[in-house]
PyMOL Python script that loads the backbone (N, CA, C, O; Angstrom):
from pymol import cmd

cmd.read_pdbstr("""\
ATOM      1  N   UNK A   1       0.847  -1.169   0.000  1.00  0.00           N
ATOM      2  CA  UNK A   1       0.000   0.000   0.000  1.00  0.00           C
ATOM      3  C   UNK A   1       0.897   1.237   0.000  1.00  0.00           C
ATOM      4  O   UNK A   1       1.939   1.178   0.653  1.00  0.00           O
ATOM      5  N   UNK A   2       0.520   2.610  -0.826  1.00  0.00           N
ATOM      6  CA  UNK A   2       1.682   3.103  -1.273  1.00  0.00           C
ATOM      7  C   UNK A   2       1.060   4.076   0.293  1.00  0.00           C
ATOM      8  O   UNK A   2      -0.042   4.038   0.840  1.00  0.00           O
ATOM      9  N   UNK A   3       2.502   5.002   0.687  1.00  0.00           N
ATOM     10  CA  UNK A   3       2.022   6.531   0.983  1.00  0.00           C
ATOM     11  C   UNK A   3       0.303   7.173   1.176  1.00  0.00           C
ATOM     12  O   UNK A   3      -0.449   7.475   2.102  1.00  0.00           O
ATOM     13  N   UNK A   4       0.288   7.151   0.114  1.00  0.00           N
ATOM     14  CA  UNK A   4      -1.394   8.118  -0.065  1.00  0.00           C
ATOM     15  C   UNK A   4      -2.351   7.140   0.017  1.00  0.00           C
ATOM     16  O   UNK A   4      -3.452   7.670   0.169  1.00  0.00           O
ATOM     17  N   UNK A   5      -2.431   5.605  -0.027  1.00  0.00           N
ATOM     18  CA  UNK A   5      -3.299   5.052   0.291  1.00  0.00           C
ATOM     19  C   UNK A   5      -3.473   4.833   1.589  1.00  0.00           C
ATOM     20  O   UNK A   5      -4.541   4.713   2.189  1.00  0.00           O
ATOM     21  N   UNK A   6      -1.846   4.762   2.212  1.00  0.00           N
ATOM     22  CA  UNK A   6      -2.603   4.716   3.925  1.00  0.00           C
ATOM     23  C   UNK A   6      -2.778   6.125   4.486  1.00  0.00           C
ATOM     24  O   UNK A   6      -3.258   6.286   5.608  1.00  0.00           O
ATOM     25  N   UNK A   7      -2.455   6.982   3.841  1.00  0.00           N
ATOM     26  CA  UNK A   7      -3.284   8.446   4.308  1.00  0.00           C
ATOM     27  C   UNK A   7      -4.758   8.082   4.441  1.00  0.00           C
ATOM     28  O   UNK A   7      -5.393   7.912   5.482  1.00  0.00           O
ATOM     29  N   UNK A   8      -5.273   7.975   2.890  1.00  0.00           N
ATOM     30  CA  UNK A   8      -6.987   7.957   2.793  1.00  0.00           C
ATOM     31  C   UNK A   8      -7.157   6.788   3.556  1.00  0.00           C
ATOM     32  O   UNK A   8      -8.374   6.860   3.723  1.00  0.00           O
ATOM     33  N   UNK A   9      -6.808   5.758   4.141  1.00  0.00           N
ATOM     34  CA  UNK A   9      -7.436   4.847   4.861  1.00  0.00           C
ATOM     35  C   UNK A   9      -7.323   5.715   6.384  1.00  0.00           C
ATOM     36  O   UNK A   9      -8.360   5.964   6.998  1.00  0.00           O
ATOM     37  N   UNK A  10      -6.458   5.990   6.728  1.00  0.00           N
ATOM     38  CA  UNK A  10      -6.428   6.768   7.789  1.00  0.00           C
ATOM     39  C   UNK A  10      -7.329   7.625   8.279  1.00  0.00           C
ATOM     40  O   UNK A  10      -7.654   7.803   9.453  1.00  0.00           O
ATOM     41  N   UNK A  11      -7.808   8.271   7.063  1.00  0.00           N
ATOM     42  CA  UNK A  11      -8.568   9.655   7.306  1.00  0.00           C
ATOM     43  C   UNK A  11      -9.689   9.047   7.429  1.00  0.00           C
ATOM     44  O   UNK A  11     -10.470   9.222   8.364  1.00  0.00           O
ATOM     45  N   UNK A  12      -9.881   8.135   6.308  1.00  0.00           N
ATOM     46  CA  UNK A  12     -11.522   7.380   6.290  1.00  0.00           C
ATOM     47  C   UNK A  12     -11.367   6.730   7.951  1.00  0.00           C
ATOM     48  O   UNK A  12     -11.667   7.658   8.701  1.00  0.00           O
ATOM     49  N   UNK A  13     -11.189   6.109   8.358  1.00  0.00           N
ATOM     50  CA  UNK A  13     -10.573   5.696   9.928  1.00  0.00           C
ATOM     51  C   UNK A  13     -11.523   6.451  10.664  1.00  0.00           C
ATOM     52  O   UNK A  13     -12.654   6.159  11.050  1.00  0.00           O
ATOM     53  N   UNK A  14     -10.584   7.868  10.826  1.00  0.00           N
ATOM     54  CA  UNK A  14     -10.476   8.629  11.621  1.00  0.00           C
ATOM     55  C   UNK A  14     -11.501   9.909  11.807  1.00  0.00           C
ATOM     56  O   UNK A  14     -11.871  10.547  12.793  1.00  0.00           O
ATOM     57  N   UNK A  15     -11.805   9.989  10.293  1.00  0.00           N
ATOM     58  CA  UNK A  15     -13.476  10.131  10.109  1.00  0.00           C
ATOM     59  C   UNK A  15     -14.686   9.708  10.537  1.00  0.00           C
ATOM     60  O   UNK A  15     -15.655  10.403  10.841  1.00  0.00           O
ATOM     61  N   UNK A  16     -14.530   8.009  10.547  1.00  0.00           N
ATOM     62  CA  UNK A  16     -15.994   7.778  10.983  1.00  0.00           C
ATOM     63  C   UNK A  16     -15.585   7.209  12.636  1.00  0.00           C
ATOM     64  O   UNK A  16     -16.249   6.398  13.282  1.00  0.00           O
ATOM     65  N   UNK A  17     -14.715   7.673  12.937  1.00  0.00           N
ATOM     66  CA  UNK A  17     -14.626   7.738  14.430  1.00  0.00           C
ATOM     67  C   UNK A  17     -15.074   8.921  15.156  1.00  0.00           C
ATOM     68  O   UNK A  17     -15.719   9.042  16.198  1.00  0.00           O
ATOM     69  N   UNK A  18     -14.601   9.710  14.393  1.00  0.00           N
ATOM     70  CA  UNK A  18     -15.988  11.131  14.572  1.00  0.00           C
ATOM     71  C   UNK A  18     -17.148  11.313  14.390  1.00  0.00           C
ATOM     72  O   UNK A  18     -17.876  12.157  14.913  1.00  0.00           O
ATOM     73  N   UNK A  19     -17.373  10.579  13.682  1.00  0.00           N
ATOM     74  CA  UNK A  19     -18.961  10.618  13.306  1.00  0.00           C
ATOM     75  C   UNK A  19     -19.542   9.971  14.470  1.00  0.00           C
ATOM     76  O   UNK A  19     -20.435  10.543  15.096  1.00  0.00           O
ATOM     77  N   UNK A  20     -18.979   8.477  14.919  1.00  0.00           N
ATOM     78  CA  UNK A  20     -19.415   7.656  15.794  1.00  0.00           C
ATOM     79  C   UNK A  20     -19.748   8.550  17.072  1.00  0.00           C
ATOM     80  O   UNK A  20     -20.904   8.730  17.457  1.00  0.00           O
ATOM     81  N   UNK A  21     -18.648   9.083  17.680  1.00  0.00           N
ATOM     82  CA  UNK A  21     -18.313  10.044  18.782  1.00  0.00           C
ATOM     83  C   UNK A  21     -19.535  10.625  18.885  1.00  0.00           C
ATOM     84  O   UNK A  21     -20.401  10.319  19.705  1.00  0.00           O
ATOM     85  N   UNK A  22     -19.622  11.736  17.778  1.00  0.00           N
ATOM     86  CA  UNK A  22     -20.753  12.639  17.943  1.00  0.00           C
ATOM     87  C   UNK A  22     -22.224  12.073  17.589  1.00  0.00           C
ATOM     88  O   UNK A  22     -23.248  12.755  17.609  1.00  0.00           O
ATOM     89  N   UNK A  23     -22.152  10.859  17.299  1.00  0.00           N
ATOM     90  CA  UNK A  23     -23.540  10.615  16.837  1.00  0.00           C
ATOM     91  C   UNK A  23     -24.133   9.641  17.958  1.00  0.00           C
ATOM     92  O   UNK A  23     -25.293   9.364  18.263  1.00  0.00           O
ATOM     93  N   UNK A  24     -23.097   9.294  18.374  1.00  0.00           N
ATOM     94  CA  UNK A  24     -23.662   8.476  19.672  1.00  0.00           C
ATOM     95  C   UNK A  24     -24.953   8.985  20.253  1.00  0.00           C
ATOM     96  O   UNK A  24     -25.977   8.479  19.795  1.00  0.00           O
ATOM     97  N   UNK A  25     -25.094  10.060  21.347  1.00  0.00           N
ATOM     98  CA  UNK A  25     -25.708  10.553  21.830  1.00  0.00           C
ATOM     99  C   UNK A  25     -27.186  10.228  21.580  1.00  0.00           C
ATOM    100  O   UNK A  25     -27.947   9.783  22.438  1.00  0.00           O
ATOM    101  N   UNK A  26     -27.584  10.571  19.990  1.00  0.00           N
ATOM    102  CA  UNK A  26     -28.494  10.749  19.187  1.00  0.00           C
ATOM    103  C   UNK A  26     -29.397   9.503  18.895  1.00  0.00           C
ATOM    104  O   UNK A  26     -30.627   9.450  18.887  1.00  0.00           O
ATOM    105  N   UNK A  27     -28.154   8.164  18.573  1.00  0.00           N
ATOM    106  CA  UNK A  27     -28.345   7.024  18.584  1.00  0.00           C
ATOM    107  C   UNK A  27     -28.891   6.424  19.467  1.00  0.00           C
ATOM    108  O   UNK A  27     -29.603   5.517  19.037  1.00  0.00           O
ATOM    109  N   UNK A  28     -28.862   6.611  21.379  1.00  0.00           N
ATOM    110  CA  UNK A  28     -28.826   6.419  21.745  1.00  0.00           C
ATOM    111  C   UNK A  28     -30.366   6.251  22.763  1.00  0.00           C
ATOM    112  O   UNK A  28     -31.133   5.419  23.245  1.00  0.00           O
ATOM    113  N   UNK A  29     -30.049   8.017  22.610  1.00  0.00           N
ATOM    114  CA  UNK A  29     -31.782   8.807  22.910  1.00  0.00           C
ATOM    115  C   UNK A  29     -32.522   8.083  22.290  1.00  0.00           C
ATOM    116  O   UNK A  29     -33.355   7.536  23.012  1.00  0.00           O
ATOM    117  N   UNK A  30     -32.606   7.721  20.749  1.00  0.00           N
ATOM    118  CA  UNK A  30     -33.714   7.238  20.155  1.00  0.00           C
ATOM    119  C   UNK A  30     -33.593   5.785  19.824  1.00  0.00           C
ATOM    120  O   UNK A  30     -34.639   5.257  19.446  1.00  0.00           O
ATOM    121  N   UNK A  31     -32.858   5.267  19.870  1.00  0.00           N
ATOM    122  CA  UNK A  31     -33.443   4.084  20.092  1.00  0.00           C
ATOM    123  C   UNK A  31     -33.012   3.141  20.952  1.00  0.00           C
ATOM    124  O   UNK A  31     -33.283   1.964  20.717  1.00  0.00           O
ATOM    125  N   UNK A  32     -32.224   3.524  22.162  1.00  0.00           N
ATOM    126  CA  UNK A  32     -31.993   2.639  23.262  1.00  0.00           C
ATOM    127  C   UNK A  32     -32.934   3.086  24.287  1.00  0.00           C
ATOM    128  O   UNK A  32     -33.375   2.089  24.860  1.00  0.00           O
ATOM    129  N   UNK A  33     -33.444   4.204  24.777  1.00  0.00           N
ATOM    130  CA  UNK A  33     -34.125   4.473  25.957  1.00  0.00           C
ATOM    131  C   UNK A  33     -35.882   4.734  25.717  1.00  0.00           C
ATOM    132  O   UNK A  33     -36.034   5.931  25.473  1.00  0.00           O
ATOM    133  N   UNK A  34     -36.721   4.274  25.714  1.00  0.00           N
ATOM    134  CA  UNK A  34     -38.186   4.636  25.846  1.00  0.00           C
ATOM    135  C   UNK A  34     -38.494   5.539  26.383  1.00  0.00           C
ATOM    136  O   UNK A  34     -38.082   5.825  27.507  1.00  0.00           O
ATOM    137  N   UNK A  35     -39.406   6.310  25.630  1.00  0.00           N
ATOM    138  CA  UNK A  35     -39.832   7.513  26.103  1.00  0.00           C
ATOM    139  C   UNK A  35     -41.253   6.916  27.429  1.00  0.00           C
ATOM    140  O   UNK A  35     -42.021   5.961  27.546  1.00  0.00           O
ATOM    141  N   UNK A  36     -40.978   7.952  28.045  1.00  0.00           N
ATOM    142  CA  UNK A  36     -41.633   7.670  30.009  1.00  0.00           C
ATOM    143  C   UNK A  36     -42.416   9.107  29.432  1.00  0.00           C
ATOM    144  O   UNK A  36     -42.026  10.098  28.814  1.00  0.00           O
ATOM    145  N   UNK A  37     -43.676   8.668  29.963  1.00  0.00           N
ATOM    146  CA  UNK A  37     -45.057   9.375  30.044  1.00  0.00           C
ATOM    147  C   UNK A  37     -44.534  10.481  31.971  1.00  0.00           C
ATOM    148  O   UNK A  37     -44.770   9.849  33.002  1.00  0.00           O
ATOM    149  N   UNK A  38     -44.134  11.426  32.074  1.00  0.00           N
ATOM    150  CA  UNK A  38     -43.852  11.746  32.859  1.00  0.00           C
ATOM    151  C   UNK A  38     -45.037  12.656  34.073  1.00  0.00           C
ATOM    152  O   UNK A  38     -44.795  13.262  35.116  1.00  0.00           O
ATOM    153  N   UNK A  39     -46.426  12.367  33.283  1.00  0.00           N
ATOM    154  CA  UNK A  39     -47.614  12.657  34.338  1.00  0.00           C
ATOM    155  C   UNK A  39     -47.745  11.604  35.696  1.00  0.00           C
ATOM    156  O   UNK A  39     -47.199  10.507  35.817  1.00  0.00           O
ATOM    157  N   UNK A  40     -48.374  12.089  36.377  1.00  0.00           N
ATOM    158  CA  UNK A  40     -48.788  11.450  37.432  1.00  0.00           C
ATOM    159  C   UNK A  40     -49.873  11.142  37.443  1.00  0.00           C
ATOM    160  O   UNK A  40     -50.775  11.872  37.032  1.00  0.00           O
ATOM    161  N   UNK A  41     -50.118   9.452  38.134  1.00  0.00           N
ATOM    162  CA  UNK A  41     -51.396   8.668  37.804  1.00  0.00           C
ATOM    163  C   UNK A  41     -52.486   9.351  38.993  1.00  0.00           C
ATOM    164  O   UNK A  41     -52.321  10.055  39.989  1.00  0.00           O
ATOM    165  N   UNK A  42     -53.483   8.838  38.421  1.00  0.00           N
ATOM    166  CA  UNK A  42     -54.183   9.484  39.333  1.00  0.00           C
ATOM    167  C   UNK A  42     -54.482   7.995  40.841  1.00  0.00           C
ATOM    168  O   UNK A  42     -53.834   7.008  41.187  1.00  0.00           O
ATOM    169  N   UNK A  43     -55.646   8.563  41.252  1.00  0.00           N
ATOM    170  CA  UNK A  43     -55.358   7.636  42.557  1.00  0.00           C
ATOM    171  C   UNK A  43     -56.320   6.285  41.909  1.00  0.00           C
ATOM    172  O   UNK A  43     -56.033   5.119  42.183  1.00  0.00           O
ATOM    173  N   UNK A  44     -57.603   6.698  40.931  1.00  0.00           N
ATOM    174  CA  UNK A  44     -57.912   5.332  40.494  1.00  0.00           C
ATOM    175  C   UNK A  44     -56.940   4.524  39.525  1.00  0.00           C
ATOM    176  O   UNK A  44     -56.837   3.297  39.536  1.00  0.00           O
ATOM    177  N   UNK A  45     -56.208   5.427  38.645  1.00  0.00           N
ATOM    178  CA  UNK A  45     -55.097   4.428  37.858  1.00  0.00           C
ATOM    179  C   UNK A  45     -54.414   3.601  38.794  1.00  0.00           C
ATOM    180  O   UNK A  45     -54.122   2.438  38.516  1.00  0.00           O
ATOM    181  N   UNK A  46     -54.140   4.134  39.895  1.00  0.00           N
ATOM    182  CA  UNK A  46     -53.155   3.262  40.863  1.00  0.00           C
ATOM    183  C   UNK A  46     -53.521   2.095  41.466  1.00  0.00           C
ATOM    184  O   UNK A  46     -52.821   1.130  41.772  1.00  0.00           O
ATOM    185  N   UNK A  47     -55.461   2.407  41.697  1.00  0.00           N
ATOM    186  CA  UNK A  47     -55.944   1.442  42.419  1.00  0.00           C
ATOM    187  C   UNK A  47     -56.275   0.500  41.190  1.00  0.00           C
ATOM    188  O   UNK A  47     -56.463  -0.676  41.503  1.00  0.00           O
ATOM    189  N   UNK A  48     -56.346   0.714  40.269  1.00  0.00           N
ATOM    190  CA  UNK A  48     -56.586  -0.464  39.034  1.00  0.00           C
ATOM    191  C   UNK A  48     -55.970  -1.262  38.703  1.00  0.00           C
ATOM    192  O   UNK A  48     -56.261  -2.369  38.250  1.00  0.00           O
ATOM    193  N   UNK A  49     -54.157  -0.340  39.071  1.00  0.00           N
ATOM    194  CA  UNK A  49     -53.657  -0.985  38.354  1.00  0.00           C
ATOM    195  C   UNK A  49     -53.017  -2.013  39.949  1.00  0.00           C
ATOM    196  O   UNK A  49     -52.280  -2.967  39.700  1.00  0.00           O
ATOM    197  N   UNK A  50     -53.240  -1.820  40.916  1.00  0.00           N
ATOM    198  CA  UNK A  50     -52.575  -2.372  42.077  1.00  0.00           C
ATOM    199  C   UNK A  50     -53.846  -3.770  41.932  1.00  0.00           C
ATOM    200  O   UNK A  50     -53.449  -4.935  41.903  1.00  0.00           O
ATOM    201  N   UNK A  51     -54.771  -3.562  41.883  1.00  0.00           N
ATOM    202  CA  UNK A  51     -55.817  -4.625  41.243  1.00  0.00           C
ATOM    203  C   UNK A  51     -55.434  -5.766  40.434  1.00  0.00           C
ATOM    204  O   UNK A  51     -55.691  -6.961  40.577  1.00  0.00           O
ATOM    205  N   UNK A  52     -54.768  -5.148  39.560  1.00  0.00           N
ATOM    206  CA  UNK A  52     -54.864  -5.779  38.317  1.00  0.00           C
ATOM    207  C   UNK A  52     -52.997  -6.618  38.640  1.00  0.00           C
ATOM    208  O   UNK A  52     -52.641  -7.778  38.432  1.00  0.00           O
ATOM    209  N   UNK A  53     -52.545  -5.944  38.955  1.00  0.00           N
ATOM    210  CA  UNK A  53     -51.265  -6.537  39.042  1.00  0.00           C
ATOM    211  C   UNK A  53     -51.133  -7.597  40.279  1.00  0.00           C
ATOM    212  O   UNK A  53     -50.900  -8.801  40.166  1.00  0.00           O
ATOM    213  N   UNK A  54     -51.345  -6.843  41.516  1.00  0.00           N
ATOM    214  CA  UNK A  54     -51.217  -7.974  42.953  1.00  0.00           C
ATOM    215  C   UNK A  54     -52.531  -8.384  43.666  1.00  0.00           C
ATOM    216  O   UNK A  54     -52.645  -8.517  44.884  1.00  0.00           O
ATOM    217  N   UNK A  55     -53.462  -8.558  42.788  1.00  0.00           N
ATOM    218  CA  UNK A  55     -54.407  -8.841  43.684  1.00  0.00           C
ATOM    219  C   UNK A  55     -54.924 -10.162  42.905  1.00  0.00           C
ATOM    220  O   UNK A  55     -54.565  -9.978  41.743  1.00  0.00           O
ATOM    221  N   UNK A  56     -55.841 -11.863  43.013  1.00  0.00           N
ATOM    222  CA  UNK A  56     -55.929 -12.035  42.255  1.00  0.00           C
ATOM    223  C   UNK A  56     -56.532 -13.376  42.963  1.00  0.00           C
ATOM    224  O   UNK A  56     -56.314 -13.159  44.155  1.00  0.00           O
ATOM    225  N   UNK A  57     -57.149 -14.598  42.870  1.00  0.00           N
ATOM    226  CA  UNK A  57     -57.696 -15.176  43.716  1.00  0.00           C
ATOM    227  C   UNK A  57     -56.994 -16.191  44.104  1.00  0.00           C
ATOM    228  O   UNK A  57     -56.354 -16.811  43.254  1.00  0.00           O
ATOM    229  N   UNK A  58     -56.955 -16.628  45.612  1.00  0.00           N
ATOM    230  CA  UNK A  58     -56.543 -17.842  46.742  1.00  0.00           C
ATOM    231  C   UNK A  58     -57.587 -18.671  46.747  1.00  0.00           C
ATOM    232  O   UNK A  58     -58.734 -18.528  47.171  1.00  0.00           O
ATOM    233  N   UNK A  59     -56.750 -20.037  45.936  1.00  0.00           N
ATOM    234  CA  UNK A  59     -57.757 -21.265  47.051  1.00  0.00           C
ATOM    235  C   UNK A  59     -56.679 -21.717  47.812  1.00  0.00           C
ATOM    236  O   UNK A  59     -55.504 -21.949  47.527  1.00  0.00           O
ATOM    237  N   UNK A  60     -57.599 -21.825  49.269  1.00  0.00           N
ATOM    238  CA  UNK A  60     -56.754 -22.488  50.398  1.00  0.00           C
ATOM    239  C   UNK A  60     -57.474 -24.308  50.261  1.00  0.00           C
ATOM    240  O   UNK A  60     -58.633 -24.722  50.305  1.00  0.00           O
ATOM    241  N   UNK A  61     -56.149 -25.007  50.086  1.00  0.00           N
ATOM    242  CA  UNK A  61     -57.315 -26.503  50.636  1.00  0.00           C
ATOM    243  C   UNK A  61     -56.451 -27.143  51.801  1.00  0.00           C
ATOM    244  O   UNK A  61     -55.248 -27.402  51.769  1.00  0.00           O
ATOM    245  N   UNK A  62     -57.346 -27.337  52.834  1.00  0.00           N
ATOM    246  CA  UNK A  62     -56.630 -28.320  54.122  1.00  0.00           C
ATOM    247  C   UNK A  62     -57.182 -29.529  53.848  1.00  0.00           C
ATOM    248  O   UNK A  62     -58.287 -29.817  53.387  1.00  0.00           O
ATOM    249  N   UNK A  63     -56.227 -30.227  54.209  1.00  0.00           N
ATOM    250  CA  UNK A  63     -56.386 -31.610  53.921  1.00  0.00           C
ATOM    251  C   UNK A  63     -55.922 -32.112  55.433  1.00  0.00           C
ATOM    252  O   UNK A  63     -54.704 -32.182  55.600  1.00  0.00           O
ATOM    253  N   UNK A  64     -56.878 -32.513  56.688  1.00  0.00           N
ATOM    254  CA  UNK A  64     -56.651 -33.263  58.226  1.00  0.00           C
ATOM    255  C   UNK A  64     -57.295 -34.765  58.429  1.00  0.00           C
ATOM    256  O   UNK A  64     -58.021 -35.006  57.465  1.00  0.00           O
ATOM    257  N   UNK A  65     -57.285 -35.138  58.753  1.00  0.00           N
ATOM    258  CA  UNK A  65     -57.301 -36.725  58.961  1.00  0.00           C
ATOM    259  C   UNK A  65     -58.249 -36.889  59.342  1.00  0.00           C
ATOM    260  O   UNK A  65     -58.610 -38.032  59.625  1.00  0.00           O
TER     261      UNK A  65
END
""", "prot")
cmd.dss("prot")
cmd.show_as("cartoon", "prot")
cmd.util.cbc("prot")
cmd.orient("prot")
């Protein structure tokens, strides 16, 4: 590889290592993290959803001699 070809490989290199750098950020925001609804539930969302998640039906069976 002469001189000027490992320049332009270099630069190409060293180029999209910049790009990477600065584009990260961007990449990142949008499609690694979910956007969060940042209102507050109200007190029936909470009770619906405390319903719906931990509440849910017990059978007890004893079995005595």
């Amino acid at each position: 590889m002469t001189v000027l070809g490992k320049s332009r490989l270099f630069l190409l290199v060293f180029v999209i290592a910049i790009l990477i750098r600065f584009l990260q950020p961007f990449t990142f925001a949008m499609f690694a993290s979910p956007r969060i609804d940042l209102t507050e539930p109200t007190i029936n969302q909470l009770d619906s959803r405390i319903s719906k998640i931990r509440m849910g039906d017990l059978v007890i069976k004893v079995i005595d001699d």
